[in-house]
N, C-alpha and C positions, 0 to 999 in steps of 0.2 A: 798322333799328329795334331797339333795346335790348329784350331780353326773355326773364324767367327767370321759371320756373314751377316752385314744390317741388310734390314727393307725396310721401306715404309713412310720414304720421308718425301717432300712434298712440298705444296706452295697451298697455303691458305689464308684465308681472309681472319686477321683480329676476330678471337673470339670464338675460334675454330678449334677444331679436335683432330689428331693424329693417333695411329697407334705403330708406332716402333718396333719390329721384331730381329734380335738376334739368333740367330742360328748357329751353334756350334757342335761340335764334334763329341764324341763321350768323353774323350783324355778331358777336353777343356771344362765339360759338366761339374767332373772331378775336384777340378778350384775351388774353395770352399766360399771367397769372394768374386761376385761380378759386379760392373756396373755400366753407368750410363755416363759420358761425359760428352762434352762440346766445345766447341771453338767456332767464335764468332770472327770477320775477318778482320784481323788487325787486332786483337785481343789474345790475353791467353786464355787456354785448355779450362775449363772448369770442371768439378765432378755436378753433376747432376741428382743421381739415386744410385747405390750402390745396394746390394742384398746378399745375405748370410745365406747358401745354399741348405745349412743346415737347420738351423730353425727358420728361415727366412725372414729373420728379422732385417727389417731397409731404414736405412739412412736416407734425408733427401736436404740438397741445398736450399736454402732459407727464401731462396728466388721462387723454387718451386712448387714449394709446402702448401699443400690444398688444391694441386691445381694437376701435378703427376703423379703415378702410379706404377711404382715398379712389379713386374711380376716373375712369374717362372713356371712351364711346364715341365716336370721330372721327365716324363712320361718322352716328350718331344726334343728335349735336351733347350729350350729353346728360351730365352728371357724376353718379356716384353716390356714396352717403357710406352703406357697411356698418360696423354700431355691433350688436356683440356684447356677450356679457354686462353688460349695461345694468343701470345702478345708478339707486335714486332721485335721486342727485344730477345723473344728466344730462339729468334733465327741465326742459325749457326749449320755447323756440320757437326753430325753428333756421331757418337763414337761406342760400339759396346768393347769393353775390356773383362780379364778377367788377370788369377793369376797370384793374385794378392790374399795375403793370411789374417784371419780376423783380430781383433784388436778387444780388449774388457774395457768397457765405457759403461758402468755401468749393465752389464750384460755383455755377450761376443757381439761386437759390430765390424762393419768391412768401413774401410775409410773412403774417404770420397779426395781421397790426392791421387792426380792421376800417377805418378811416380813411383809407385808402391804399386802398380800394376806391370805385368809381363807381357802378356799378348792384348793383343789390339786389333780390331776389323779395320776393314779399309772405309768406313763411313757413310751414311746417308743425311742428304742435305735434308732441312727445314728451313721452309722460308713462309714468313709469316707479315703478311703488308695489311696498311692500315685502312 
């Protein structure tokens, strides 16, 4: 059975630090891509960090390079997504997915289009004011 579940998300002041946890099931571990994505309201979906379960190599959108940190416990089944100095603009409802098959980019990477993913958690807000 398919199964993701966020925590973690929050209201924080510009500048601020979160840390994101998905939790999923073993079949969903199994995905060889997961990731992180968002939707701000009245925008569309964006990928955020996506990560290769197998070497764990991660992908991160150009908004967030230096500032998020995708991860992964084997062990706990569970990904996490740390999001430091947080700006207004990355409040959204964020999203772990998995689902998706890796891609040669120079190496196996997972893509960061949400479309190219299968299952989906039901969401934890981030809200980040100035």
């Amino acid at each position: 059975q398919v199964q993701l579940v966020e925590s973690g998300g929050g209201s924080v002041q510009a500048g601020g630090s979160l840390r994101l946890s998905c939790q999923t099931s073993r079949y969903t571990w199994g995905h060889t891509c997961m990731g992180w994505f968002r939707q701000a309201l009245g925008k569309e979906r964006e990928g955020v960090a996506t990560i290769y379960n197998n070497n764990g190599r991660t992908t991160y959108a150009d908004s967030v390079k230096g500032r998020f940190t995708i991860s992964q416990d084997n062990a706990e089944n569970t990904m996490y997504l740390q999001m430091k100095s947080l700006k207004p603009d990355d409040t959204a409802m964020y999203y772990c997915a998995a689902g998706s098959s890796p891609k040669w980019v120079g190496g196996w990477s997972c893509s960061l289009l949400g479309n190219e993913y299968r299952y989906w958690g039901q969401g934890t807000q981030v809200t980040v004011s100035s």
